[in-house]
PDB file of N, CA, C and O in Angstrom, chain B, residues numbered from 101:
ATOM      1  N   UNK B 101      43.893  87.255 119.823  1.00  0.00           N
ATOM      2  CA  UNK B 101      42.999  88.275 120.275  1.00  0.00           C
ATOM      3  C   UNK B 101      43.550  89.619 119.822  1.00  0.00           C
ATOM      4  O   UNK B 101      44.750  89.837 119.987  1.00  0.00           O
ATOM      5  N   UNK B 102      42.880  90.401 119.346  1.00  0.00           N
ATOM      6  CA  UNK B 102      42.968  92.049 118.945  1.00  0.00           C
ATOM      7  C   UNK B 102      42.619  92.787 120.283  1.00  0.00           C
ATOM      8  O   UNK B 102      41.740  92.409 121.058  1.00  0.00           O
ATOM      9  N   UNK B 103      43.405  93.869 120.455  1.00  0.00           N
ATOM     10  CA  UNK B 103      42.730  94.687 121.482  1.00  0.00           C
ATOM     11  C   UNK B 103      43.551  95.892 120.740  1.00  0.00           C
ATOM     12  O   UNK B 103      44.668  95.913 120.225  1.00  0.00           O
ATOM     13  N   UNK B 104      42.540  96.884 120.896  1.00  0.00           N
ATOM     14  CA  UNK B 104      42.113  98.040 120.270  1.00  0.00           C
ATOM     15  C   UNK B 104      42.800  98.979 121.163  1.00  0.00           C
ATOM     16  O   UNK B 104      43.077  98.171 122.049  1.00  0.00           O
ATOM     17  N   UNK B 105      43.251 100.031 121.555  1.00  0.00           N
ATOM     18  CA  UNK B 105      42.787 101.082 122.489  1.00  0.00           C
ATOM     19  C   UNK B 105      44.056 102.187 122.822  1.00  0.00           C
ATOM     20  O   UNK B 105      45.233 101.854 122.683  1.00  0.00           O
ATOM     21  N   UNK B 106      43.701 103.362 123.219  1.00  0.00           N
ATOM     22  CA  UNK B 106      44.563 104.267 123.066  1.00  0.00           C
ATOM     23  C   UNK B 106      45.450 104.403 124.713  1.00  0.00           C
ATOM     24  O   UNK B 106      46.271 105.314 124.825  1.00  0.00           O
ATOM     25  N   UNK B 107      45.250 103.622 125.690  1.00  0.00           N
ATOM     26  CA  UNK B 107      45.219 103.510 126.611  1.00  0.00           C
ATOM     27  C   UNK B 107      47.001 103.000 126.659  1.00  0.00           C
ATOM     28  O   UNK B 107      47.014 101.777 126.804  1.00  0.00           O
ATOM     29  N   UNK B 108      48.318 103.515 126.588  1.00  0.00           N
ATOM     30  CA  UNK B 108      49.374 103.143 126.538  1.00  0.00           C
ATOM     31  C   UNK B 108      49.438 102.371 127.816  1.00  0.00           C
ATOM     32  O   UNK B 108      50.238 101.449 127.653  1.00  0.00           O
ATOM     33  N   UNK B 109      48.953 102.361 128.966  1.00  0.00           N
ATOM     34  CA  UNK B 109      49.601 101.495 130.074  1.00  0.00           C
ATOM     35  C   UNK B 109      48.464 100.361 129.727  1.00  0.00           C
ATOM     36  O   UNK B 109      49.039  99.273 129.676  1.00  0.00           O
ATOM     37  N   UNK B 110      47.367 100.252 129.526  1.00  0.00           N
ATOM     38  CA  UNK B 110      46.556  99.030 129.170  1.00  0.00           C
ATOM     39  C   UNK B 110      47.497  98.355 128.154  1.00  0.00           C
ATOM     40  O   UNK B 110      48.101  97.317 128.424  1.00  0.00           O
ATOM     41  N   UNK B 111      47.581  98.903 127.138  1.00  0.00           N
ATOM     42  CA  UNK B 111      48.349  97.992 126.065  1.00  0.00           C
ATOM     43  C   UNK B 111      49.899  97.631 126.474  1.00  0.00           C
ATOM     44  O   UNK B 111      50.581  97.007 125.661  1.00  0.00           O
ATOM     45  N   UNK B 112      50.410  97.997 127.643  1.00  0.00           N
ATOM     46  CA  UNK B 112      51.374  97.220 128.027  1.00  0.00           C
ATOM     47  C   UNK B 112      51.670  96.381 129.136  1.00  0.00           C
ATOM     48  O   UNK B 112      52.721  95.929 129.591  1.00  0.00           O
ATOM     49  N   UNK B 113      50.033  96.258 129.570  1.00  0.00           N
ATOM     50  CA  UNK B 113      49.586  95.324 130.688  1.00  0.00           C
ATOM     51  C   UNK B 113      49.624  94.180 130.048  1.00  0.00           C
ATOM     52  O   UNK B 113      50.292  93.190 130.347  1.00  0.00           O
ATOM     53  N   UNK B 114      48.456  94.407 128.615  1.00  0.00           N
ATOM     54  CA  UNK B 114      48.123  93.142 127.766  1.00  0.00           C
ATOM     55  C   UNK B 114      48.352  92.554 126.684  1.00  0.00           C
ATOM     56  O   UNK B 114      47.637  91.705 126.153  1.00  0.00           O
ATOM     57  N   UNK B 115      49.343  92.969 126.309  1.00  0.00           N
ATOM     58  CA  UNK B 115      49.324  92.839 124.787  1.00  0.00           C
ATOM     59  C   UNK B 115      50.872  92.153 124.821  1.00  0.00           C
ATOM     60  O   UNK B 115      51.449  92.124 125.908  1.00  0.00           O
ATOM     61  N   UNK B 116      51.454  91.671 123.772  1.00  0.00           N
ATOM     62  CA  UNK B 116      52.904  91.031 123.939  1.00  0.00           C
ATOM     63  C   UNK B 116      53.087  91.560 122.401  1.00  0.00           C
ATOM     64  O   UNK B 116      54.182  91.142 122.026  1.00  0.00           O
ATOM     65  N   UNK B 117      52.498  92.260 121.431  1.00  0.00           N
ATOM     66  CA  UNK B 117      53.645  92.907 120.340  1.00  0.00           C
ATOM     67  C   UNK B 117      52.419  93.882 120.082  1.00  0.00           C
ATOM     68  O   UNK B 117      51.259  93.481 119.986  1.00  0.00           O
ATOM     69  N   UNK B 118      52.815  95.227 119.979  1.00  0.00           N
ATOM     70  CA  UNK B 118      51.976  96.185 119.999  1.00  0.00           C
ATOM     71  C   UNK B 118      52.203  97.010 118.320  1.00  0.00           C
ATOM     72  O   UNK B 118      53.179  97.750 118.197  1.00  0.00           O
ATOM     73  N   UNK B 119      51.474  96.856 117.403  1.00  0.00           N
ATOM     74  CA  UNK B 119      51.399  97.354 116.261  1.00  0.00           C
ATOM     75  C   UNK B 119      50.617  99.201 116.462  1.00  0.00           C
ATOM     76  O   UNK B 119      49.513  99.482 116.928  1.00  0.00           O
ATOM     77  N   UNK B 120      51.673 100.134 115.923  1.00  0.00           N
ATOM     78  CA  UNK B 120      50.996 101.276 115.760  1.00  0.00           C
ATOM     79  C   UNK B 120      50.597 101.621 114.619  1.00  0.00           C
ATOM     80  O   UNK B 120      51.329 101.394 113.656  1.00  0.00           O
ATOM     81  N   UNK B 121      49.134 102.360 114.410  1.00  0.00           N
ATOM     82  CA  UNK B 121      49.270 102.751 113.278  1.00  0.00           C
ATOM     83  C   UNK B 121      48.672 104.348 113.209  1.00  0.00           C
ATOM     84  O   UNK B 121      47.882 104.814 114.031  1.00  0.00           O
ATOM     85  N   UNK B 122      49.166 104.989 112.176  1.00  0.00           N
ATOM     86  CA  UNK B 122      48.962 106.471 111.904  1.00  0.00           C
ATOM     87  C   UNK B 122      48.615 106.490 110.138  1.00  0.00           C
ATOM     88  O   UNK B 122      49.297 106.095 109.192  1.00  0.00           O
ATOM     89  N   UNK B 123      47.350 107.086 110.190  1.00  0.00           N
ATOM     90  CA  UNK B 123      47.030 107.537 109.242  1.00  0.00           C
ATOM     91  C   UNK B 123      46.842 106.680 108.234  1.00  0.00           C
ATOM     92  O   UNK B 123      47.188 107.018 107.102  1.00  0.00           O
ATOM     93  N   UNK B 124      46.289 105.483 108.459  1.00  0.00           N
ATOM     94  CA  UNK B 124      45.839 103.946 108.237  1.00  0.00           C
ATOM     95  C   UNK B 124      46.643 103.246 107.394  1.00  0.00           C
ATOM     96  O   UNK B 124      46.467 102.587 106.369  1.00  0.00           O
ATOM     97  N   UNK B 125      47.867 103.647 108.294  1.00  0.00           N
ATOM     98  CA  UNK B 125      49.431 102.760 108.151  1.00  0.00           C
ATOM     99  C   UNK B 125      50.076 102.415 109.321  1.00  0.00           C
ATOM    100  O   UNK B 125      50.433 103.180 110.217  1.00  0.00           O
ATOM    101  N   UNK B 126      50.264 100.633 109.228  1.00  0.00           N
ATOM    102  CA  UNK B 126      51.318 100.453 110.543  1.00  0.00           C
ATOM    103  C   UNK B 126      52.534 101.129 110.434  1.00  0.00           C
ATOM    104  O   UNK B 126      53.272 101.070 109.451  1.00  0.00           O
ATOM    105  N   UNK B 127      52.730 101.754 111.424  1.00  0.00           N
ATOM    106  CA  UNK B 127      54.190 102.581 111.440  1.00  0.00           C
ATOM    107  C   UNK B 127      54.831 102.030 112.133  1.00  0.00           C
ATOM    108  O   UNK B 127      55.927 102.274 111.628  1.00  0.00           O
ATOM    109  N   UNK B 128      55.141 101.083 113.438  1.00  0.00           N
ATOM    110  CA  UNK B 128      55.798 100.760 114.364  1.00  0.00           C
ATOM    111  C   UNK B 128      54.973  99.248 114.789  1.00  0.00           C
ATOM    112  O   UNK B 128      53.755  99.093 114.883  1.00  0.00           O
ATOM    113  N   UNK B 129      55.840  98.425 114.962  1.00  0.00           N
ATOM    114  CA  UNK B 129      55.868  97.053 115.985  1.00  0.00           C
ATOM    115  C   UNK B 129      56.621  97.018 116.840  1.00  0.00           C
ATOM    116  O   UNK B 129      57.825  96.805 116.696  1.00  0.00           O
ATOM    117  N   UNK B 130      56.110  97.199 117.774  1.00  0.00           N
ATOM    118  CA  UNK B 130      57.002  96.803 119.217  1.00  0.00           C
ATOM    119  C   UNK B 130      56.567  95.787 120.191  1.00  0.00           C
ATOM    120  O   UNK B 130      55.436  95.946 120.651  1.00  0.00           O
ATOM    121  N   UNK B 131      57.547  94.336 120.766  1.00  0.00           N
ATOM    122  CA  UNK B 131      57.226  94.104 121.448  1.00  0.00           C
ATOM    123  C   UNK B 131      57.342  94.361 122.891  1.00  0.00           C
ATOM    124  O   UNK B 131      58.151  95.225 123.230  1.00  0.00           O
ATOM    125  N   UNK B 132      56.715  93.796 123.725  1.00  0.00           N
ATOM    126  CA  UNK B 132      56.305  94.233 124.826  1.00  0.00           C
ATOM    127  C   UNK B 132      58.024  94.279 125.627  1.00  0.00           C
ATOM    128  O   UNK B 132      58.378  95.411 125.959  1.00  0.00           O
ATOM    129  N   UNK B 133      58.842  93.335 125.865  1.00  0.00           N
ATOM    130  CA  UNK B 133      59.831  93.353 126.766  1.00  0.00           C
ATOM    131  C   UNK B 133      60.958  94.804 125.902  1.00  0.00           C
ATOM    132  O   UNK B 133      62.169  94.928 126.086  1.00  0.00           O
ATOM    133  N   UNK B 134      60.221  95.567 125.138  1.00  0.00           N
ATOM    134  CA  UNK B 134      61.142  96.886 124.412  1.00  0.00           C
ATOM    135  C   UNK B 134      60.630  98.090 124.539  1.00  0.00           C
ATOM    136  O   UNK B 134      61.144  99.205 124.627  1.00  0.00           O
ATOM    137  N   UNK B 135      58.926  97.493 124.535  1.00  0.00           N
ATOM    138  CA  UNK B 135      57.872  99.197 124.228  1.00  0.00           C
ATOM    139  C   UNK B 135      58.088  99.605 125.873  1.00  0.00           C
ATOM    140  O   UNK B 135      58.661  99.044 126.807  1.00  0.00           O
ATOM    141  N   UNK B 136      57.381 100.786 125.740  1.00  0.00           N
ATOM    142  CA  UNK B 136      57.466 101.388 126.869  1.00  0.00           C
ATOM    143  C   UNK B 136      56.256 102.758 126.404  1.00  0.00           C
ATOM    144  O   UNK B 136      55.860 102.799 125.240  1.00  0.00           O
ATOM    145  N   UNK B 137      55.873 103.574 127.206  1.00  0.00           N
ATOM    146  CA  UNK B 137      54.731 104.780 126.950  1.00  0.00           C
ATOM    147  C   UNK B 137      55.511 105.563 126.308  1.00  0.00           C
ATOM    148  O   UNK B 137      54.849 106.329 125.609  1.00  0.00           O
ATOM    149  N   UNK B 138      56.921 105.769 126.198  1.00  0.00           N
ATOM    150  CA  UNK B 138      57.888 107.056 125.474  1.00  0.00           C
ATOM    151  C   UNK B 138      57.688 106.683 124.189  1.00  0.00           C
ATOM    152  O   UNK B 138      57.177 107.444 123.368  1.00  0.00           O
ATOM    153  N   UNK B 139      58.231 104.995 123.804  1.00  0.00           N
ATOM    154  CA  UNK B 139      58.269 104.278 122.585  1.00  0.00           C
ATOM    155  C   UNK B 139      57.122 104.089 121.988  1.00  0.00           C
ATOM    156  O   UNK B 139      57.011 103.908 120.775  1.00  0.00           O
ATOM    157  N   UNK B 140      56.290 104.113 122.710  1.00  0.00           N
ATOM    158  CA  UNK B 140      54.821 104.199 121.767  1.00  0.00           C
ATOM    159  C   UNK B 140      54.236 105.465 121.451  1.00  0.00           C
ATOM    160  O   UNK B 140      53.883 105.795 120.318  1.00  0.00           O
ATOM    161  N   UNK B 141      54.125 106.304 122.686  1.00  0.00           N
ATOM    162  CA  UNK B 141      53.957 108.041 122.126  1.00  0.00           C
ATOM    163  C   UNK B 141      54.910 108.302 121.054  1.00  0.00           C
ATOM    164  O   UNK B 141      54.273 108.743 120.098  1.00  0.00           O
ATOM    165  N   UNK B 142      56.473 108.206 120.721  1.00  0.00           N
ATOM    166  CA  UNK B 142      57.096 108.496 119.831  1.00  0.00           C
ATOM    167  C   UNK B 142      56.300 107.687 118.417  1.00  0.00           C
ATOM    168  O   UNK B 142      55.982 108.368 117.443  1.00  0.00           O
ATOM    169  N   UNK B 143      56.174 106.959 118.437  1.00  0.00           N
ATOM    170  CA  UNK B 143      55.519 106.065 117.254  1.00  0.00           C
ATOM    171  C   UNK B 143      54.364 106.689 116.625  1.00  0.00           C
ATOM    172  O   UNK B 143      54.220 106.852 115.413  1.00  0.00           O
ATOM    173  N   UNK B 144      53.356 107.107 117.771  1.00  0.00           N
ATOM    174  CA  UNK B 144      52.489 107.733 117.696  1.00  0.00           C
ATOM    175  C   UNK B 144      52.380 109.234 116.849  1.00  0.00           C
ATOM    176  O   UNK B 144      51.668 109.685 115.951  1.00  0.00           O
ATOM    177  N   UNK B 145      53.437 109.686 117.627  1.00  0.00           N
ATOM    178  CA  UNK B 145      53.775 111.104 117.066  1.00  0.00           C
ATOM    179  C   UNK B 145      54.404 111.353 116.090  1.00  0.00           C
ATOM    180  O   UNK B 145      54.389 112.476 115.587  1.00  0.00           O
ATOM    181  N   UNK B 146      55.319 110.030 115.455  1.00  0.00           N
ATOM    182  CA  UNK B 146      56.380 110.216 114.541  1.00  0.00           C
ATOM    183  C   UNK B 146      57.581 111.031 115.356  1.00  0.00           C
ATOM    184  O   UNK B 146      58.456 111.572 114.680  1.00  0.00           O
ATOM    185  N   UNK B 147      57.611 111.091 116.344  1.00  0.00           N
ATOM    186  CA  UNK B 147      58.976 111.624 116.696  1.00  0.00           C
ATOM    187  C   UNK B 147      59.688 110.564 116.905  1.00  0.00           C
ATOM    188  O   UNK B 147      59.347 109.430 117.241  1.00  0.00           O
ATOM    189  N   UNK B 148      61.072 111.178 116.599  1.00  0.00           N
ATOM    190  CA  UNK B 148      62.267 110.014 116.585  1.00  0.00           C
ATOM    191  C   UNK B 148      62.966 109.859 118.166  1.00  0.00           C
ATOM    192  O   UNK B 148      64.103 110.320 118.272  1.00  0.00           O
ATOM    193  N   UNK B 149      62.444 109.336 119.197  1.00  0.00           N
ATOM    194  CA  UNK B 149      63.721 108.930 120.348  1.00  0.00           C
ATOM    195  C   UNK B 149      65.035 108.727 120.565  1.00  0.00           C
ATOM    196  O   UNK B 149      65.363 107.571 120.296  1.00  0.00           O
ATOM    197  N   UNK B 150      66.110 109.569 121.036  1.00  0.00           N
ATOM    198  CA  UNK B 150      67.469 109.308 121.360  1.00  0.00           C
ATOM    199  C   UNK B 150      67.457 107.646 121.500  1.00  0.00           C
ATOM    200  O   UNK B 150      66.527 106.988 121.967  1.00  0.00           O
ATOM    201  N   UNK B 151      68.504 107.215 121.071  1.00  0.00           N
ATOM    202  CA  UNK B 151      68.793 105.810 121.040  1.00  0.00           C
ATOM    203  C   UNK B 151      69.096 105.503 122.546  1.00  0.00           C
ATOM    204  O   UNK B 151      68.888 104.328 122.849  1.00  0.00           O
ATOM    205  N   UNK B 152      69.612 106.441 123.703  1.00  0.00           N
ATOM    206  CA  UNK B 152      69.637 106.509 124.902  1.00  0.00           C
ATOM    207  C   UNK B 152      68.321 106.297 125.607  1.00  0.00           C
ATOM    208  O   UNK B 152      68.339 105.310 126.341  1.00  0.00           O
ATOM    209  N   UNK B 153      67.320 106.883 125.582  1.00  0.00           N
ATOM    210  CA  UNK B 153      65.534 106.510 125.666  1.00  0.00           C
ATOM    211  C   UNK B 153      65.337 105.707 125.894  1.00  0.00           C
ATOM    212  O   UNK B 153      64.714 105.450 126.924  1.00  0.00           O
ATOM    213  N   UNK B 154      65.867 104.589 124.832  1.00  0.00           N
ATOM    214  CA  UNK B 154      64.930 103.459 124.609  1.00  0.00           C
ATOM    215  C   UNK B 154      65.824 102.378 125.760  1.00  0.00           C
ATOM    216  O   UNK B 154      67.016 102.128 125.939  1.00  0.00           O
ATOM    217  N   UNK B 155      64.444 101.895 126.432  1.00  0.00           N
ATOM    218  CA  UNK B 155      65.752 100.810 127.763  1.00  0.00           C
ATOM    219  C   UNK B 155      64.265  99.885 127.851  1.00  0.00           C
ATOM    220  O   UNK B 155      63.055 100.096 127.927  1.00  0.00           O
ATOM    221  N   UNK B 156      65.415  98.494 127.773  1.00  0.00           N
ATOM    222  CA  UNK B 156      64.364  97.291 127.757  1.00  0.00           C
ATOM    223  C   UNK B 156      63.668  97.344 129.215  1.00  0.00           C
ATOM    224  O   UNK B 156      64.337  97.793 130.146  1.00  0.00           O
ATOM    225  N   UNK B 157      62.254  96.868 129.461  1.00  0.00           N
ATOM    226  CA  UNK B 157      62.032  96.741 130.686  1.00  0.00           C
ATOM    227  C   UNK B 157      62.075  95.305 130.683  1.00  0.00           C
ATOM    228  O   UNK B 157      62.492  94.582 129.779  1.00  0.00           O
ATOM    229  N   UNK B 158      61.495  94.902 132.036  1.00  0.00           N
ATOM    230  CA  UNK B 158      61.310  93.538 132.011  1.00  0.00           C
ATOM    231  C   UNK B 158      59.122  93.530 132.406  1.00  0.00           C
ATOM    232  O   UNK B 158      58.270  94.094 133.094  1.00  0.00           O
ATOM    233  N   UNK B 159      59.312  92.319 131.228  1.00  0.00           N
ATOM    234  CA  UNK B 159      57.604  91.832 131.645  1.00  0.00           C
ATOM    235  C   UNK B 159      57.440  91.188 133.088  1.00  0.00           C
ATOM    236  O   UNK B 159      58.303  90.508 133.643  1.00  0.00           O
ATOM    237  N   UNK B 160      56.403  91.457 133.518  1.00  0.00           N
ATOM    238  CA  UNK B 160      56.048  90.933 134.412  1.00  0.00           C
ATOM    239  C   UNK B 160      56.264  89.403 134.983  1.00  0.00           C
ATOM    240  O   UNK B 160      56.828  88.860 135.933  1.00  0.00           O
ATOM    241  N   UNK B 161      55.229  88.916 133.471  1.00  0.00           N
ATOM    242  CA  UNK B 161      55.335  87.529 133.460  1.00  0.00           C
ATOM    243  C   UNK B 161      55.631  87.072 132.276  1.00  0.00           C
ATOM    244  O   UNK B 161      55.384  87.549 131.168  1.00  0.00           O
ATOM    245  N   UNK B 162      56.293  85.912 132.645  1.00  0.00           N
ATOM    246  CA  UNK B 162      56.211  85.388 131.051  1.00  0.00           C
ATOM    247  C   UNK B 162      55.711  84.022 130.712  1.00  0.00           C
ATOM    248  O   UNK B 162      55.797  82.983 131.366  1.00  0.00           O
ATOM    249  N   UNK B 163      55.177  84.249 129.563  1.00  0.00           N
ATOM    250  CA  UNK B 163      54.102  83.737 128.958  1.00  0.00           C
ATOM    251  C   UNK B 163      54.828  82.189 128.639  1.00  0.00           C
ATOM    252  O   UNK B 163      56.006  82.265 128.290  1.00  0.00           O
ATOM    253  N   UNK B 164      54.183  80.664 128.734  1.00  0.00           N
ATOM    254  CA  UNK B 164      55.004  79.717 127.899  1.00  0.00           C
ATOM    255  C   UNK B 164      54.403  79.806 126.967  1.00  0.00           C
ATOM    256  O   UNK B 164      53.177  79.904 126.920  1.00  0.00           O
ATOM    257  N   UNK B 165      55.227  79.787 125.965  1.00  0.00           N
ATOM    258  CA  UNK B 165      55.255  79.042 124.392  1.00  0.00           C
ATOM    259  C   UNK B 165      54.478  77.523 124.296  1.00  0.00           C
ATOM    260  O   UNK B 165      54.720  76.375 124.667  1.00  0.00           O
ATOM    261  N   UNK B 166      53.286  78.311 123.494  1.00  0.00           N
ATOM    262  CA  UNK B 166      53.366  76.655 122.656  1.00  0.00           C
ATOM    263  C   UNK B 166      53.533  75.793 122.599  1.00  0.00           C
ATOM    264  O   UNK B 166      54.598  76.051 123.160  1.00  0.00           O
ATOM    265  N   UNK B 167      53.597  74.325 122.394  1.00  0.00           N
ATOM    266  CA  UNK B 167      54.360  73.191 122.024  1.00  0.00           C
ATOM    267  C   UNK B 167      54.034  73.433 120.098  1.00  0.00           C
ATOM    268  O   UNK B 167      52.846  73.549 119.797  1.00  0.00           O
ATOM    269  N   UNK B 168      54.800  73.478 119.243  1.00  0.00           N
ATOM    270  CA  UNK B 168      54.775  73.237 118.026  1.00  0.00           C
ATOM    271  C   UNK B 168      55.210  72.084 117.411  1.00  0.00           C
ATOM    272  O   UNK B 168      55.076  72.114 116.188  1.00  0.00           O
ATOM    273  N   UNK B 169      55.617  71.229 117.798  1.00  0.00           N
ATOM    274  CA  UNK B 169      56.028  70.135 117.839  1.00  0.00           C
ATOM    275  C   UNK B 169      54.891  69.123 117.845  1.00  0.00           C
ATOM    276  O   UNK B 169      54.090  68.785 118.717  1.00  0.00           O
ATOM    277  N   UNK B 170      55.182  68.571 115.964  1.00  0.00           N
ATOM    278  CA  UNK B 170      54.112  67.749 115.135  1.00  0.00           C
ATOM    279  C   UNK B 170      54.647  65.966 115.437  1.00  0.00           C
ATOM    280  O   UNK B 170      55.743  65.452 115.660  1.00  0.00           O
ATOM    281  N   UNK B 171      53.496  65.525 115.326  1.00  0.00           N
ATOM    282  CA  UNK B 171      53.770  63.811 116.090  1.00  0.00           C
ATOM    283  C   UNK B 171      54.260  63.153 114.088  1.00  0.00           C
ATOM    284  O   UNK B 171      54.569  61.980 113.883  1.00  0.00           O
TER     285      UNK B 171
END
């Protein structure tokens, strides 16, 4: 599923790897247990974040995986 939207706390309700793009270039992938509204406004803006900034959160929930595992 794609979801669209400029809405930084929506897209970190729903989404599990959040692609930015500026100026119809991905600039940033972040997934969800890293992004945060600072890490995506910075992406957004092209500003660079202190390496101090950036602090993993934890997801809510987590999602199971798949079975990939062919018979």
């Amino acid at each position: 599923m794609l979801l669209i939207s400029s809405e930084m706390s929506e897209l970190l309700q729903w989404c599990h790897r959040i692609l930015v793009m500026r100026d119809g270039q991905i600039v940033s992938e972040q997934f969800n247990d890293q992004a945060t509204e600072d890490t995506l406004m910075a992406a957004v803006t092209g500003e660079e974040l202190p390496a101090r900034a950036v602090r993993k959160r934890r997801v809510a929930e987590e999602v199971p995986q798949e079975n990939t595992a062919h018979d």
